[in-house]
ROFI-396672 format. One record per residue (C-alpha): z negated, x negated, y; residue number from 0. Coordinates in steps of 0.001 Angstrom, whole numbers, plus 524288, in hexadecimal, padded with zeros to 5 digits. Layout:
<nodes>
up,east,north,nr
Z,X,Y,NUM $
...
</nodes>
This chain:
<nodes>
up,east,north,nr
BE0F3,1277C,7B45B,0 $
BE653,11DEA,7AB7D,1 $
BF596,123DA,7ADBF,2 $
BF640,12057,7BA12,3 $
BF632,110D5,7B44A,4 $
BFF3A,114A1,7A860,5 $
C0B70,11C07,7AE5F,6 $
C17A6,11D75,7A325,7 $
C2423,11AF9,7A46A,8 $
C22C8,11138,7AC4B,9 $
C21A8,11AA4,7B73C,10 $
C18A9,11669,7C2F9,11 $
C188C,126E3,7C7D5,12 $
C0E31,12E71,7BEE1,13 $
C1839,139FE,7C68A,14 $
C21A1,13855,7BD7D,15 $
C1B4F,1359E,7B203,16 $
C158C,14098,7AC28,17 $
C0E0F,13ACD,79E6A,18 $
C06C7,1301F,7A9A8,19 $
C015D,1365D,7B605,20 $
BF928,13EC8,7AFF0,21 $
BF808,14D89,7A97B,22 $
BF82F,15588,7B471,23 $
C043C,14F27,7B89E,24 $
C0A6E,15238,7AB5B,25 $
C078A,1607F,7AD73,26 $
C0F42,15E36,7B8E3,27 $
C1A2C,1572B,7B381,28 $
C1C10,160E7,7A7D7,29 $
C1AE7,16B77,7B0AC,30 $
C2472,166A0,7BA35,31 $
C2F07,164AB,7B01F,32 $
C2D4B,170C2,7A9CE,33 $
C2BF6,17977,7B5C2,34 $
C3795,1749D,7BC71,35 $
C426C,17250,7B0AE,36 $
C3D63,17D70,7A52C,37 $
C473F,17BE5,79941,38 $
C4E0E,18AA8,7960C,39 $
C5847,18B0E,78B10,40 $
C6642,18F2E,78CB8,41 $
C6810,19C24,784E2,42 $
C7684,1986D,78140,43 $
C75A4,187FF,77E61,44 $
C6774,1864D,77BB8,45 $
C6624,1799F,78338,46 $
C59A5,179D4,78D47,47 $
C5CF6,17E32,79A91,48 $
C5402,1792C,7A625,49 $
C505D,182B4,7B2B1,50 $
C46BE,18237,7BC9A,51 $
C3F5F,18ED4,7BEC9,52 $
C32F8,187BC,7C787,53 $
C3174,188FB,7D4F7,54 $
C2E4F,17AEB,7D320,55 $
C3B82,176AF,7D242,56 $
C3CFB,1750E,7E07C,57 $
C3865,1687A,7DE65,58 $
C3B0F,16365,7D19B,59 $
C39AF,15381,7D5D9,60 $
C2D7F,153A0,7DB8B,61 $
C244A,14C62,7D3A4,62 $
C1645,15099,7D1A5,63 $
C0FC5,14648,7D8FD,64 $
C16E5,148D7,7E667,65 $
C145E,154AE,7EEAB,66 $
C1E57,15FF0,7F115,67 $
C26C6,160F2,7FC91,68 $
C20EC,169F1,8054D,69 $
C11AB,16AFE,80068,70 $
C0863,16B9B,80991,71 $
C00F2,15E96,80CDC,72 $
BF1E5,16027,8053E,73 $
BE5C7,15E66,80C05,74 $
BDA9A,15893,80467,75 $
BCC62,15983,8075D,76 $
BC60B,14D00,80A66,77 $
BB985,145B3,808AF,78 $
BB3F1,13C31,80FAB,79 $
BA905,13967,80893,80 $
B9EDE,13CE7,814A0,81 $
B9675,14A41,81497,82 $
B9C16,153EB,81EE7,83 $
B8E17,15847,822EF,84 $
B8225,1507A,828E1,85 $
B750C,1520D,822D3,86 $
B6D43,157EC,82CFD,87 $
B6039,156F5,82EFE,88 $
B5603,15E3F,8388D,89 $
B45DD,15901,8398E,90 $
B3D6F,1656E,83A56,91 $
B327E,16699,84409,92 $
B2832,16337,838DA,93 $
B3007,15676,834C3,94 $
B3726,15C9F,82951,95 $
B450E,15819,82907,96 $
B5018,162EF,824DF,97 $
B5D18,15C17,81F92,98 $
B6A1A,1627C,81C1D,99 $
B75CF,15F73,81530,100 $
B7F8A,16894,81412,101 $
B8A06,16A34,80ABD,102 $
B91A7,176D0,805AC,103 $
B8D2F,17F33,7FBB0,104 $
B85A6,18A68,7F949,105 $
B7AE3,184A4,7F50F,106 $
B7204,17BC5,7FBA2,107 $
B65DB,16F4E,7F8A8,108 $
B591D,170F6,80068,109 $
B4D97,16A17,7FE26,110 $
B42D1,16371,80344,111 $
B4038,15471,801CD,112 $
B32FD,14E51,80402,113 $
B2F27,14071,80807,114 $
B2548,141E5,7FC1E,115 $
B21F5,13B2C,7EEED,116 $
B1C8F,1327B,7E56B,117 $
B1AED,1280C,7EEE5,118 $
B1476,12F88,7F638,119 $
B08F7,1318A,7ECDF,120 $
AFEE5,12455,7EFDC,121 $
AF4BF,12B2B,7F52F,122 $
AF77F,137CD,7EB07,123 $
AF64F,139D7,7DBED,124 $
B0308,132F2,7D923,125 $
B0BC0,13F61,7D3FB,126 $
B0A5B,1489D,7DD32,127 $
B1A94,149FE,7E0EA,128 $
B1CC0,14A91,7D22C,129 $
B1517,1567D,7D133,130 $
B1BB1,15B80,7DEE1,131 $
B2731,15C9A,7D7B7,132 $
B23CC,162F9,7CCF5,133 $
B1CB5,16E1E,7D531,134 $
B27A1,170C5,7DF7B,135 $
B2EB7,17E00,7DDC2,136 $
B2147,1844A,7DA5C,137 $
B1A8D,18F9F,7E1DD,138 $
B1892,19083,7F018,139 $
B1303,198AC,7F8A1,140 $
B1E94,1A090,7F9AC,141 $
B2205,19FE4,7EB97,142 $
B1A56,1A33A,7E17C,143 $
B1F41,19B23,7D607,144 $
B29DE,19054,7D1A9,145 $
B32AD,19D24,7CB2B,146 $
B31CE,1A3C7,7D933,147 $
B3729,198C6,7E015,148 $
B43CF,19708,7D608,149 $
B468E,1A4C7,7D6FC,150 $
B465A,1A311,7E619,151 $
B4FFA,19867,7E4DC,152 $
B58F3,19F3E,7D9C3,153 $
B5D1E,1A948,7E3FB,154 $
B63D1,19D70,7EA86,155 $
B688E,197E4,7DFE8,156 $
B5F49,18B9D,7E014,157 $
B57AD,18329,7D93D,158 $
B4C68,17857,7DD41,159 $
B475E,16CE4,7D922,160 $
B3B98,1623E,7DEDD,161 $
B3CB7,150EC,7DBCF,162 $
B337A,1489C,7DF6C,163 $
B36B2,13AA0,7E06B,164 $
B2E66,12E01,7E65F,165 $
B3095,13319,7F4BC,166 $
B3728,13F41,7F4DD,167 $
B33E3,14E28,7F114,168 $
B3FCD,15884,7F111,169 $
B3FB1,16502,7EF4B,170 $
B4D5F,16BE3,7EEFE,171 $
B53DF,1783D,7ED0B,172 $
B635B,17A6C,7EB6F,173 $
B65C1,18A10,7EDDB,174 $
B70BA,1922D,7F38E,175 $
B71D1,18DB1,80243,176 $
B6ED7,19DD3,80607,177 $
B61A8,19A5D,80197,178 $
B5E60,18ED5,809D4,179 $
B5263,196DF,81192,180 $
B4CE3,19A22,804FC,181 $
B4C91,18D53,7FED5,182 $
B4858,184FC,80A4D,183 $
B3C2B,18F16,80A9F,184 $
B3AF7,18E52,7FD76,185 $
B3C0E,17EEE,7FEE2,186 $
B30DF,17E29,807AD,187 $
B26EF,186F4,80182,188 $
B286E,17E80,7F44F,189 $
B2574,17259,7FDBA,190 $
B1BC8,17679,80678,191 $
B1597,18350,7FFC0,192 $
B12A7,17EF3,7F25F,193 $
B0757,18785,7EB4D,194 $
B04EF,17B9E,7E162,195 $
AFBF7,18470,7D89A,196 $
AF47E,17F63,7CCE2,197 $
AFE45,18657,7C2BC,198 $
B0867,17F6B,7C9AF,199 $
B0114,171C1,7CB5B,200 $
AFD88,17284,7BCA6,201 $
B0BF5,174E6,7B8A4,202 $
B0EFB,16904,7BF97,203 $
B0549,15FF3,7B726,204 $
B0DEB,16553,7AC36,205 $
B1B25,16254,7B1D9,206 $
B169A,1546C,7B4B3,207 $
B110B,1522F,7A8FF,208 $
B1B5A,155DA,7A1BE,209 $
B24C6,14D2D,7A88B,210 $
B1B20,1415E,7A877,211 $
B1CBA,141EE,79AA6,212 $
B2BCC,143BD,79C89,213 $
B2BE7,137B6,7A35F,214 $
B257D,1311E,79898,215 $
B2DF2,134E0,78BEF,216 $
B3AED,13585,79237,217 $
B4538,12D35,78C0E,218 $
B4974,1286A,79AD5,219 $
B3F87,12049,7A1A2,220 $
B445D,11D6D,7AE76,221 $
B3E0E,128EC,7B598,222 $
B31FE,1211D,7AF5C,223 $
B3911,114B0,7B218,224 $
B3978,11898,7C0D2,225 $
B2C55,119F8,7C288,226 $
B2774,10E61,7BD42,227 $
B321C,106AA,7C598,228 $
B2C57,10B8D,7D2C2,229 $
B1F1D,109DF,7CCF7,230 $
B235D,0FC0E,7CB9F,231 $
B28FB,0FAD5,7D83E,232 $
B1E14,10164,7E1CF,233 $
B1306,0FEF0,7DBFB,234 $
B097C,10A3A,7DEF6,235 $
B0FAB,10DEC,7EBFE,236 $
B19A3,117DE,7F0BC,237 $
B2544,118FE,7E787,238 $
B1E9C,1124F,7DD7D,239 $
B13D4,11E51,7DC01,240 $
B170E,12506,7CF13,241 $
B20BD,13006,7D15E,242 $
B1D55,13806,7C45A,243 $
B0E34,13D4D,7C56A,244 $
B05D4,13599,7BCC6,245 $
B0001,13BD7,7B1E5,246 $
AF18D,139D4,7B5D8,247 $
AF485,141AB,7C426,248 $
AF9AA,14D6D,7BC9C,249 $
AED64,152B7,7BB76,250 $
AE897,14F96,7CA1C,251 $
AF46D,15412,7D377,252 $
AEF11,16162,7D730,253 $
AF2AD,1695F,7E3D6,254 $
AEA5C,16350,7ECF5,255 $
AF02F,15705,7E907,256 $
AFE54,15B17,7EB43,257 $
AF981,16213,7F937,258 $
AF5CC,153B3,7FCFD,259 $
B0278,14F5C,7FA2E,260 $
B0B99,15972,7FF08,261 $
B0457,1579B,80C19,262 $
B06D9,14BCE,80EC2,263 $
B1421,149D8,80B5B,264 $
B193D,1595E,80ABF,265 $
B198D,15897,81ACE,266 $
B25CE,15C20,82246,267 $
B28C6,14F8B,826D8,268 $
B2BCD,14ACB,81858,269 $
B344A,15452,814ED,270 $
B434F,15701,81827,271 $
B4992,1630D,812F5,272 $
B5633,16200,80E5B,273 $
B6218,16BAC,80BC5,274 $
B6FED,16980,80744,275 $
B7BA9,1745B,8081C,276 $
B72FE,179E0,812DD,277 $
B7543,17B8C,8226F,278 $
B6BCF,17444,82947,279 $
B6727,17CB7,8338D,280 $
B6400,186FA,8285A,281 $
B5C30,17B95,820F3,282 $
B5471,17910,82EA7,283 $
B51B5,18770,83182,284 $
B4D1D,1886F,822EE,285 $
B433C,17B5E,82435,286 $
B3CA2,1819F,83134,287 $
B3AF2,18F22,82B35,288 $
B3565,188DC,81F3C,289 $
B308D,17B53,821B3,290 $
B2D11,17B5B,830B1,291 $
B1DF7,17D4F,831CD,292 $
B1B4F,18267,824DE,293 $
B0D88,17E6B,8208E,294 $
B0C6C,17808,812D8,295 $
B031B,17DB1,8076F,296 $
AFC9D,170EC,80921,297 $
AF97B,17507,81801,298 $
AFF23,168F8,81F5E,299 $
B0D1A,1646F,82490,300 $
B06DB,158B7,82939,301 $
B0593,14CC0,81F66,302 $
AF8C1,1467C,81E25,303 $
AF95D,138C6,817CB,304 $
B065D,13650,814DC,305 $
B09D4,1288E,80D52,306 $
B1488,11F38,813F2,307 $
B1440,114D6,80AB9,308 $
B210A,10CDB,807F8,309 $
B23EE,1078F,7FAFD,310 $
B1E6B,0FB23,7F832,311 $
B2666,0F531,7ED73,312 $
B1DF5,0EE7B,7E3B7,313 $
B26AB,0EA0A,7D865,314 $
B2081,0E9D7,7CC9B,315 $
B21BB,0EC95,7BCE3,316 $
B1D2C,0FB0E,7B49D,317 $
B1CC7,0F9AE,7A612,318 $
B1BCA,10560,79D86,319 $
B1C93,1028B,790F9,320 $
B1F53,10DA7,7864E,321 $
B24B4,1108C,77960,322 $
B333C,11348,77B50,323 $
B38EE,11415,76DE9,324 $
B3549,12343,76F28,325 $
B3B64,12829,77A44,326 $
B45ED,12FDA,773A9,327 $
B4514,13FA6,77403,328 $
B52DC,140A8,76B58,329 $
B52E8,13D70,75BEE,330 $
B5C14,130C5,76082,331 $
B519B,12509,7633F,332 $
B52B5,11F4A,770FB,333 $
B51B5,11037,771DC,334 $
B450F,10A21,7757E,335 $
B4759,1062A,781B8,336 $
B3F47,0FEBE,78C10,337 $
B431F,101FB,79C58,338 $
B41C7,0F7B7,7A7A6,339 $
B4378,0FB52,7B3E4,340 $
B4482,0F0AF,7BDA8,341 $
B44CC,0F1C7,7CDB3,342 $
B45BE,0EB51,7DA91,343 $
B41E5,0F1AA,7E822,344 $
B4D83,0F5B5,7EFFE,345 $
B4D26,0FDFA,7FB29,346 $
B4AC8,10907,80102,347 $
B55F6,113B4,803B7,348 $
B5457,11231,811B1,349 $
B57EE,1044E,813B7,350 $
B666D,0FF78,8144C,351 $
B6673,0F818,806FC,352 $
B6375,105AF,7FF2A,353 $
B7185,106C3,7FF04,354 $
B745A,0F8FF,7F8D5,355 $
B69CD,0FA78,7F01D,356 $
B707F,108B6,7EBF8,357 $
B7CD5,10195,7E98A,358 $
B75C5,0F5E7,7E1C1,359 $
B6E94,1002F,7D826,360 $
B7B7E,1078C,7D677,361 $
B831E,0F8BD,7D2CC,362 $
B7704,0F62A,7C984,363 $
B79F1,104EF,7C399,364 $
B77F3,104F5,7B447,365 $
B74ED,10F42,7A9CA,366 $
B70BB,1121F,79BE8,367 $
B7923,10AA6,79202,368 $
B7EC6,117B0,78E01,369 $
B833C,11D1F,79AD1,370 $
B9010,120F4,7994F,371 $
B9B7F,121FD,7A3C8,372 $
BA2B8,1197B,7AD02,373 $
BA130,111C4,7BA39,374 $
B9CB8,11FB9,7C10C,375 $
B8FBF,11C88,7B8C1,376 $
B8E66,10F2B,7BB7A,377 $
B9220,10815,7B02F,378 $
B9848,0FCE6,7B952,379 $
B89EC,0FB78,7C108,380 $
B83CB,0EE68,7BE7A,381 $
B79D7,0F19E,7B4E7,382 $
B847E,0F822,7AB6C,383 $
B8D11,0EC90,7ABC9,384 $
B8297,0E1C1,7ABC0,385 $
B794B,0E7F4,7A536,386 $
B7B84,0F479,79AED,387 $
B88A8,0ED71,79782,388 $
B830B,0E118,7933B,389 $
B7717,0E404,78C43,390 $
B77CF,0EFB9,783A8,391 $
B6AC7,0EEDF,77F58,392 $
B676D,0F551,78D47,393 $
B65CF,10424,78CFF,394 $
B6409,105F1,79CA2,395 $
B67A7,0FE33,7AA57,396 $
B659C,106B6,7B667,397 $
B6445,10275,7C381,398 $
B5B7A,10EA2,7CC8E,399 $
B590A,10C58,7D8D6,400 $
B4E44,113A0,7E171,401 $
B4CA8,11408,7EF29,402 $
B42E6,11A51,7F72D,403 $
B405F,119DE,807C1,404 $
B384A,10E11,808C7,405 $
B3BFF,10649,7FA6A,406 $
B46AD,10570,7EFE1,407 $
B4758,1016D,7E1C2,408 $
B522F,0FD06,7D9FE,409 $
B4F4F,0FD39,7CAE9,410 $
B57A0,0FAFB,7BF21,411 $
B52E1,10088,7AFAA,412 $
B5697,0F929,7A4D3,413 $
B53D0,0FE32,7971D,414 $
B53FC,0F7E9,789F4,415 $
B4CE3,0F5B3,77C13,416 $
B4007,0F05A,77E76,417 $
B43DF,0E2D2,7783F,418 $
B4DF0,0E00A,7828C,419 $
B4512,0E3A4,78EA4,420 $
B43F8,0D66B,793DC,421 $
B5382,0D311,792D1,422 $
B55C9,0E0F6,79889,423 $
B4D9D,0DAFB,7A379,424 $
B5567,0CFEB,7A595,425 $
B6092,0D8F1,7A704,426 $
B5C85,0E07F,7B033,427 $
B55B0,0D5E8,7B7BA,428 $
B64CE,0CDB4,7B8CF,429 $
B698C,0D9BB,7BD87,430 $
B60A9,0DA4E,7C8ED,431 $
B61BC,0CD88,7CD77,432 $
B7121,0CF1C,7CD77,433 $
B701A,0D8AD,7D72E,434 $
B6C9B,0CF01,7DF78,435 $
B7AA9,0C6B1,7DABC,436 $
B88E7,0C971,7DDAA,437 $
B8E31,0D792,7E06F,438 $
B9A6B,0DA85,7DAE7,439 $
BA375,0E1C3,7E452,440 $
BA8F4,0EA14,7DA68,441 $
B9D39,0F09D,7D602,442 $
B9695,0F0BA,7E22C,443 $
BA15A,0FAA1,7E660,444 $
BA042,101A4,7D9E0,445 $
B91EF,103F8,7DD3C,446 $
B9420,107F5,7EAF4,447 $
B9E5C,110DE,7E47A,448 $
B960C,1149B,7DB59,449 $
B8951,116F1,7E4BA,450 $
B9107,120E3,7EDF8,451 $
B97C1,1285D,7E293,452 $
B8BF2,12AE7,7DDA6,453 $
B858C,12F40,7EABE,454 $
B91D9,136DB,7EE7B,455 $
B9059,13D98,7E17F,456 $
B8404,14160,7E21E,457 $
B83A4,14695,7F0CC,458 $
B8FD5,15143,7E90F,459 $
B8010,1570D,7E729,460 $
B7961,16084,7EFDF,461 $
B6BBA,15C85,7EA00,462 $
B6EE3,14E9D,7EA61,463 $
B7218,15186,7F9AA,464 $
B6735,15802,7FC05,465 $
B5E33,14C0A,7F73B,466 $
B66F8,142EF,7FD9B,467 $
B65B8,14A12,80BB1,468 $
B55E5,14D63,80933,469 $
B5219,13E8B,80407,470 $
B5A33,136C7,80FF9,471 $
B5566,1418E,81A30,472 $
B4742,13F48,81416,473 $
B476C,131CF,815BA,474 $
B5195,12EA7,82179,475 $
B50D1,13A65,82894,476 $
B5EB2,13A07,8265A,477 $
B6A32,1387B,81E22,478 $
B75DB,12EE5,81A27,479 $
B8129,13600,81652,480 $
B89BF,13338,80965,481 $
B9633,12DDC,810BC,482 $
B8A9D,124A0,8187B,483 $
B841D,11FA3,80961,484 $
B91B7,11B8D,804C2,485 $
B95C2,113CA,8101D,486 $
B8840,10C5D,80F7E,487 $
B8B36,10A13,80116,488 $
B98D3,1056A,80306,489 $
B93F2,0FC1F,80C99,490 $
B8B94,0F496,80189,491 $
B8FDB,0E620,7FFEF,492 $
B8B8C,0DF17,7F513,493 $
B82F8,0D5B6,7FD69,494 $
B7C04,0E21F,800A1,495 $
B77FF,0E331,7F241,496 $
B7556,0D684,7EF22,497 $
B6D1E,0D56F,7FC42,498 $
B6437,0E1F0,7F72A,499 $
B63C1,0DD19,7E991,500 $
B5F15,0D042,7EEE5,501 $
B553B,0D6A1,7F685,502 $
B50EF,0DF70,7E958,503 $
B4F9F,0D270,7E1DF,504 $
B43DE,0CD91,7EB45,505 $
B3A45,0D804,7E783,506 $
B3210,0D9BF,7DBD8,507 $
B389B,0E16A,7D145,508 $
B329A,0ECDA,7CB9F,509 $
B314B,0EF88,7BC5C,510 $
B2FA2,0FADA,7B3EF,511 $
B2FB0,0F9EC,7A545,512 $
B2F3F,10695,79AB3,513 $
B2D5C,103F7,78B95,514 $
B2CD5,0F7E4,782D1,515 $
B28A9,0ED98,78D0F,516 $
B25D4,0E3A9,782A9,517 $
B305F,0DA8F,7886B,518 $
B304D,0DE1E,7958A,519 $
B312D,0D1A6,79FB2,520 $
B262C,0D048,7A829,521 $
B25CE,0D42B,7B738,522 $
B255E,0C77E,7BB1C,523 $
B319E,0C475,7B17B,524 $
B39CD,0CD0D,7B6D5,525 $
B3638,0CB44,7C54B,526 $
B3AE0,0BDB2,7C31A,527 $
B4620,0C189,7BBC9,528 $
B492E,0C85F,7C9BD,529 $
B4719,0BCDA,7D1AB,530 $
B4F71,0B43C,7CAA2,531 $
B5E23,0B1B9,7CBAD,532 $
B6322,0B692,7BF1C,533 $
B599E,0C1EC,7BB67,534 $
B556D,0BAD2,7AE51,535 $
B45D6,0BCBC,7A9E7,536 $
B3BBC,0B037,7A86B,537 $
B3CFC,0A9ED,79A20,538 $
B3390,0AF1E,790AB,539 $
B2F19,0A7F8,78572,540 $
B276D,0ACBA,77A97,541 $
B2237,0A5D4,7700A,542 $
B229B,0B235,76616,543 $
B2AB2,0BDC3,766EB,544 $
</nodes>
C-alpha cells in the first residue's frame, strides 16, 4: 500500500493518476481511453481519426472512483462479530448433559467429553487414561473390530479420533450431518461397550511403548518439558500425576484394572455430549435412544469412589540430566542445548483473573530464534524484544500458560548452550519480575488485539467449536460466547496485569531442567532471584573454575 503515500504528479486523487493508485486501476484507465476514443486512419490523408463505438461513451467524464448516475444503491452483508445462535444445552434424566452448537454445513462435530484423567489416577496405577486413549475406536459389542467401525463411519464421510489430557477425555467424530443417529450410537458403544480383549490390551503395551521411547529421542522436549513442570508444581497430587504411563505399569494395566477406572469416573453425570452443525432436538432424541439407561460392560452407572481432590500447588524443581549433543535425526548436527522451564501458579479458568492472566502470557509471547514472520507471530511480545533480540546466544523464549478448574500455571522455556545456563536464568528470571513493573499501553492493546484475533480465528473451526462448547459445558454447565470473551479482554487495564503478576510473584516458583545441568543455579538461587527487585541471582564465588 505504499502508493497511496507516493501519489505523482503532484496529484492528491490516485483517480486521476493512473501509474499511482494501483494496477487494477490502470486496467481501468487504459481501458477507458481506449474504449471510448479508438484511433482509425483516414483512407485519403492518413492522419488518425478518433470515434467512439462503446456504449460507454454516455459518460465519458466519469472517473473510476465515483459511481454512475443511475446505479442501484449496494447492500453489503454485515458482521457484528456475535454468533447468531445460542449454544443450547438440555440435562438428561441420568445427569448426562447434551450441548449444541449449530452452524451451517453439511457436515457436523459430535463427541463425547469426560470429566476424566490423569489426575484422576491417585488411588490407580498412574497411566491408566494414557492407555484409554490408545484403545478407543476398538471393538464393541456391536462391532466386531477397529476396521468395522471406520467402514461404519466412511459411509458418512467421517473420521474419529480420542485425547486425553490432565482432566478431560474426548472422543469425537466429524461425519455428514444425515448420519448423526449412526454416529451418536456408534459414539456410545465405543464409550460404554468396550470389549477390551487381551489382543487388544497387548497392542496397547506396544503403542505406549513405542511412544515412551518417542518421547525420549525426540529433538523437541517440551512435551517432556511439560511434564516435569507440573511434576514440579503439584507434587504427587492431581495435575501433577504423570500424564504419559510409566514404563514399569505397562506390564500391570490389565482389564480389570481399566473396569475399576471406567466405573468410577465413566458415569453419566461426568459426561456431556457435544454436537456442532447439528439441531438440537435431533442431538437430544439421539442421547436418550443411546445414552438414557444403557448399562455399561463394566455393569454400573453409579460411581463408587470417586476422587475430589483440588490441586495443591507445591512448587518445586525436576532435574533430568542427559546427553544432548545427539539429538539430531538429519546429517546437519543440532546444537547441544540445555532447556529450563520456569513457572509461577496462576489461576484457574474459572476465576475472573484467567482473563488477565491470558492477556499477560500473550504480552510475554516469544518463539524460537528462527521463527520467521511479522507482528501476527508475535515478534513485538516482550520476550522477542527483551529477550531473543538481545542475546543471540538464546535458541528459545516461550511463555505457555495452563489452566485447569481449580489451579493455573504460567511457565516460560528458555533454551541455550549448557555454558550459558545460569545467565539464561537470569534472563528469564528479570523478565518475570517485570511483569510485576510498568505496562506499556501500546502493547497491552496489541496483546488484547492479538489474544481475540487469535480466538476469533480459531473458532473459523468446527472441531475447535466443538471443544470449546464440550470443555465450558463440562465444567460451567454453560457457555460464554465469542462476542462475550472479547469484551472481557478489551476491558483489561494494565493495573489488572500488574495486580495478577504481583499476586504470581508471592508463590514458590516451579523448575524443570533437561540436559547439561552442570551450571544450573540452585532452587534456592533462583527462588530468591524471584523475590528480589531486579531478578538478578546471589553472587557465586569459586575459587577454581
Amino acid at each position: 500500500m505504499l502508493f497511496l503515500l507516493s501519489y505523482r504528479n503532484g496529484s492528491s486523487d490516485p483517480s486521476n493518476n493512473p501509474l499511482a493508485a494501483g494496477p487494477w486501476a490502470q486496467v481501468g484507465f487504459a481501458a477507458r481511453h481506449s474504449a471510448l476514443s479508438t484511433p482509425v486512419h483516414d483512407c485519403r490523408s492518413g492522419a488518425p481519426v478518433y470515434r467512439p463505438f462503446s456504449s460507454g461513451g454516455a459518460y465519458p467524464s466519469i472517473p473510476l472512483s465515483s459511481p454512475l448516475p443511475g446505479a442501484p444503491t449496494p447492500v453489503f452483508a454485515t458482521v457484528d462479530g456475535q454468533e447468531k445462535f445460542e449454544t443450547k444445552v438440555t440435562t438428561l434424566d441420568n445427569g448426562l448433559r447434551v450441548a449444541s452448537q449449530n452452524k451451517f454445513g453439511q457436515f457436523c462435530t459430535v463427541g463425547i467429553l469426560i470429566n476424566s484423567g490423569s489426575r484422576y489416577e491417585a488411588k490407580y496405577l498412574s497411566g491408566i487414561a494414557h492407555f484409554l486413549e490408545k484403545l478407543a475406536f476398538s471393538s464393541t459389542d456391536r462391532f466386531g473390530s477397529k476396521d468395522e467401525i471406520l467402514l461404519t463411519l466412511e459411509k458418512h464421510g467421517g473420521i474419529c479420533d480420542c485425547q486425553t489430557s490432565r482432566d478431560t477425555t474426548m472422543y469425537a467424530v466429524s461425519a455428514d450431518s444425515k448420519g448423526l443417529d449412526t454416529v451418536v450410537g456408534l459414539l456410545a458403544d465405543v464409550v460404554l461397550h468396550p470389549r477390551l480383549t487381551d489382543e487388544e490390551i497387548e497392542m496397547t503395551r506396544m503403542a505406549v511403548q513405542f511412544e515412551l521411547e518417542d518421547l525420549s529421542m525426540r529433538p523437541d522436549p517440551e512435551p517432556l518439558l511439560t511434564e516435569m513442570i507440573h511434576e514440579a508444581a503439584y507434587s504427587e497430587n492431581t495435575v501433577g500425576l504423570r500424564r504419559f504411563c510409566p514404563s514399569e505399569n505397562i506390564a500391570k494395566i490389565d482389564r480389570e484394572v481399566l473396569h475399576a477406572y471406567l466405573r468410577n469416573y465413566y458415569t453419566p453425570d461426568r459426561m456431556v455430549l457435544a454436537g456442532v452443525g447439528v439441531e438440537h432436538d435431533h442431538l437430544v432424541e439421539c442421547a436418550r435412544k443411546y445414552l438414557l439407561g444403557s448399562q455399561p460392560a463394566w455393569g454400573s452407572e453409579t460411581a463408587v469412589d470417586v476422587d475430589r481432590s483440588v490441586a495443591q500447588y507445591t512448587g518445586g524443581i525436576v532435574k533430568l540430566e542427559r546427553d544432548m549433543s545427539n539429538v539430531s535425526l538429519g546429517p546437519t548436527a543440532f546444537p547441544e542445548l540445555t532447556h529450563i522451564m520456569i513457572g509461577l501458579e496462576s489461576c484457574s479458568f474459572l476465576e475472573a483473573d484467567f482473563i488477565p492472566f491470558a492477556v499477560l502470557n500473550m504480552m510475554m509471547g516469544g518463539g524460537g530464534s528462527f521463527s520467521a514472520g511479522g507482528p501476527g507471530k508475535g515478534m513485538f511480545t516482550r520476550l522477542y524484544l527483551n529477550v531473543l533480540n538481545r542475546h543471540h546466544w538464546m535458541y528459545n523464549a516461550t511463555a505457555y500458560h495452563h489452566s485447569y478448574e481449580d489451579t493455573g500455571l504460567l511457565c516460560i522455556h528458555a533454551s541455550a548452550d549448557p555454558r550459558q545456563v545460569r545467565e539464561m536464568v537470569e534472563i528469564i528470571t528479570k523478565e518475570f519480575i517485570l511483569m510485576g513493573g510498568t505496562v506499556d499501553v501500546v502493547e497491552l492493546e496489541r496483546a488484547k488485539t492479538q489474544l481475540m484475533s487469535m480466538l476469533m480465528m480459531n473458532l473459523e473451526s468446527r472441531p475447535v467449536i466443538f471443544e470449546d462448547v464440550g470443555r465450558q459445558v463440562l465444567a460451567t454447565h454453560s457457555r460464554k460466547l465469542p462476542h462475550e470473551l472479547c469484551a472481557l479482554i478489551r476491558n483489561v487495564k494494565p493495573e489488572d496485569i500488574r495486580r495478577v503478576a504481583s499476586k504470581m510473584l508471592r508463590r514458590r516458583p516451579a523448575v524443570a531442567a533437561l540436559g547439561d545441568l552442570a551450571d544450573l543455579p540452585t532452587y534456592e538461587h533462583i527462588q530468591a532471584a524471584l523475590s528480589s527487585r531486579d531478578g538478578r541471582l546471589p553472587k557465586t564465588y569459586r575459587l577454581f573454575r
